[in-house]
N, C-alpha and C positions, 0 to 999 in steps of 0.2 A: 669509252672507246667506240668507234666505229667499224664494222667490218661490212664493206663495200668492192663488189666484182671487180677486177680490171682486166677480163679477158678481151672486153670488148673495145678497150681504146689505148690499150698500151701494148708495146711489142718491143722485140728485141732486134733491132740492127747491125749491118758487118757493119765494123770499123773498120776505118782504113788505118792501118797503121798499130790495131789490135785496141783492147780493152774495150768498154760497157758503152753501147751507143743506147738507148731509150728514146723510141719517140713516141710519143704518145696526142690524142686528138683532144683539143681545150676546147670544140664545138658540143656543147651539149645539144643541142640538136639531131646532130650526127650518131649519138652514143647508140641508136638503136640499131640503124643500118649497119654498123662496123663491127668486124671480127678479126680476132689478133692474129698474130703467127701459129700456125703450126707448130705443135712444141717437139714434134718428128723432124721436123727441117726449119731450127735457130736461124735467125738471119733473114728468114723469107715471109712476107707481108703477104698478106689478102690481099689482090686486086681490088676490094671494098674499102680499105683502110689505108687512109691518107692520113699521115698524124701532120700536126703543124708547128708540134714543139719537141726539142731534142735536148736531150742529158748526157754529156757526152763522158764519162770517166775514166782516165786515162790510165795505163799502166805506171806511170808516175805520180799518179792521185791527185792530178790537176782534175778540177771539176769545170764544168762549162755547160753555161745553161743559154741555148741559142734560141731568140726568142722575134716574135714580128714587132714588139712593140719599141716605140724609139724612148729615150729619157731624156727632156725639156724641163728639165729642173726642179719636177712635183716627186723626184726619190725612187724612181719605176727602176733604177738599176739594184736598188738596193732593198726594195721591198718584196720585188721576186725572188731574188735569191736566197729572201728569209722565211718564204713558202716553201719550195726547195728545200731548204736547209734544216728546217724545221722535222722533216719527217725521214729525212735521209740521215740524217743524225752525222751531220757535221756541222762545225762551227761557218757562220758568215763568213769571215775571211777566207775559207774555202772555195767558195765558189765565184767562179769571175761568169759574165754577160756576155757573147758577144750577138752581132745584131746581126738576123733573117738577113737575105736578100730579096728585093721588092717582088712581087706574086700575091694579088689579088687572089688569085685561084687557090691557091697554098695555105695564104699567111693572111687571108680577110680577120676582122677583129669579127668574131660570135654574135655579138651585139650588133652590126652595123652590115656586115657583108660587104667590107671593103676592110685592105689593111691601112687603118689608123689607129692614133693614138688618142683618145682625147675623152674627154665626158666622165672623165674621174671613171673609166671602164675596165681599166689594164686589173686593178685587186679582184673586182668582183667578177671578171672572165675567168682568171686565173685563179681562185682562189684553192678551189678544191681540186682542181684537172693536178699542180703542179703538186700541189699536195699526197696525193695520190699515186701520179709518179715518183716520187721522192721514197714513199713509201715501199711502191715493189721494187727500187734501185736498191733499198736497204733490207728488204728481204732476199733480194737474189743475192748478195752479197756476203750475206749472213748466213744463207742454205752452203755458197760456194765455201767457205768458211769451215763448217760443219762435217761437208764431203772432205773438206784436205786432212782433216783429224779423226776422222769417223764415228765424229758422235752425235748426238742428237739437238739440230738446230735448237732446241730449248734452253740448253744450256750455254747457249751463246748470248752475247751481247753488244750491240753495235752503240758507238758514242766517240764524237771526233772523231771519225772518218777510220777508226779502228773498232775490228772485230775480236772481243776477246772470249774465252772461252772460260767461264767461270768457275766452275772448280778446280782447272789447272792455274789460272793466268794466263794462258798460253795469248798469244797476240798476233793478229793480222793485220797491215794494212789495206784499206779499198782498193789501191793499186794493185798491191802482190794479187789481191782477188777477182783483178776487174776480166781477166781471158776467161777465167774459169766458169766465172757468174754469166760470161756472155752468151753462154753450150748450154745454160740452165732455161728451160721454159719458165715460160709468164705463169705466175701465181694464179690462181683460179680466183682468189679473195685476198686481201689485205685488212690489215688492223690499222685505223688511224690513229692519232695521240685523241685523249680527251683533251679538250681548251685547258680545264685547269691543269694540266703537266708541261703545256709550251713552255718550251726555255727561251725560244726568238721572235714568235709572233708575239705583238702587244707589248714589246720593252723597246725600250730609247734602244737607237744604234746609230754610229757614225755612220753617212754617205759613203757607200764606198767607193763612191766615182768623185770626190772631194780632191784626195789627193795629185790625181792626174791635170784636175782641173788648175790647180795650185800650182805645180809643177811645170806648164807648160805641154806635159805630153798626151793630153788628152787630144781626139781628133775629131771636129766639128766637119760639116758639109762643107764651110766655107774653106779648107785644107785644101779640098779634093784637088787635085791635078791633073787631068788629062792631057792627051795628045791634040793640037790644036784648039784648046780651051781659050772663049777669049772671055775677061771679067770687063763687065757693067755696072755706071755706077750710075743710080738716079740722081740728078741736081736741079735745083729750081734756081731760077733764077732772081734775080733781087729784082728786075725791071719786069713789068707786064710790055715787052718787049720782044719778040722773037729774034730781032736784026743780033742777038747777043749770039746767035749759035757760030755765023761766021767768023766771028774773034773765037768763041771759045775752040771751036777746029783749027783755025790758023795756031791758037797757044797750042792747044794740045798736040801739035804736030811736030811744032819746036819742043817741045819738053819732053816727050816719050816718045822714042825707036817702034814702041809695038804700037800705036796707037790707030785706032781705023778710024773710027768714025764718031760725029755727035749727030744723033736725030732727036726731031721734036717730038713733043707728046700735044697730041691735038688736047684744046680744054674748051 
């Protein structure tokens, strides 16, 4: 096991809407400069500490891990969430992605000082920030746990996203826990898993963004819809010809109502 600070890059945020909001800074660089919340005033951030990744846990025990990094089909939605999930102690299917919104300033990848994806980066950025997050979610949660029965966090035990209390049985969900855990300051130090105890890193798992893919309802850039959106499409031409743009304006004018325009591509 590991026992590693996290005053310095993890805090506690208001939710809207209630339950455990966690953000926490995946800049190691930063880790010195930053200082958490106040554990006298929950909810309120250092003017120093910018975090760039959020754990959101719901009072219905939806988990949500909001991240800058995008998924192109090298597994980034499901191999985050098994950092995550591994120290928070719930199962993969627990936890769903959803994606940052664009901020260079915010959401730069550590490695690169802009937000990208790319360079085989997203594991080895991520590996121990989300880790470590995951760890004081399932500490505070377990403290909160502990205060509702009055005994001593030791005797408790967190797995699959329930906290149980072991000499009674007694049982919590992360949900019923998530308001309460939110009033609780940030742990001063955390205990990691040893590698040999991982239940999820290092084992086969389904994609979990497979299904939607399958189904239809997953949602690509090329979706997107705006207001006065207009789509382009590049086409070559069969003839080292230009004189073909005229016809192909004249067709495209008869055959599509929205259609504006054809331009060249100088070569």
């Amino acid at each position: 096991m590991t026992t590693v600070s996290r005053r310095e890059f993890v805090t506690v945020l208001a939710a809207v809407g209630g339950g455990l909001l966690l953000g926490c800074r995946v800049d190691e660089a930063q880790r010195s400069a930053s200082t958490a919340a106040s554990a006298s005033a929950p909810g309120a951030t250092s003017p120093a500490f910018a975090p760039n990744a959020f754990i959101r846990i719901g009072t219905d025990g939806r988990i949500t891990l909001i991240m800058p990094q995008v998924e192109m089909g090298q597994g980034m939605y499901t191999s985050m969430p098994m950092l995550l999930a591994e120290e928070l102690e719930v199962g993969l299917d627990q936890v769903q992605l959803d994606h940052a919104p664009p901020n260079d300033k915010l959401y730069a990848n550590p490695l690169f000082g802009l937000q990208m994806t790319g360079a085989s980066s997203s594991v080895r950025a991520m590996y121990e920030p989300l880790r470590k997050a995951g760890a004081v979610g399932r500490q505070l949660l377990v403290a909160a746990a502990a205060q509702t029965w009055g005994v001593d966090s030791a005797s408790c035990r967190a797995r699959k996203g329930v906290v149980t209390h072991t000499p009674t049985g007694r049982t919590l969900a992360y949900g019923a826990l998530a308001d309460k855990a939110a009033t609780l300051p940030v742990p001063a130090e955390v205990t990691l898993k040893d590698p040999k105890d991982f239940i999820l890193i290092g084992t086969p798992a389904k994609r979990l963004d497979t299904p939607s893919k399958v189904n239809g309802t997953a949602k690509f850039s090329i979706d997107v819809r705006l207001p006065g959106l207009k789509i382009a499409t590049l086409a070559a031409s069969p003839e080292l010809s230009r004189s073909l743009l005229k016809l192909a304006e004249r067709d495209g004018r008869a055959s599509y109502p929205q259609f504006t325009a054809v331009r060249g591509i100088p070569t």
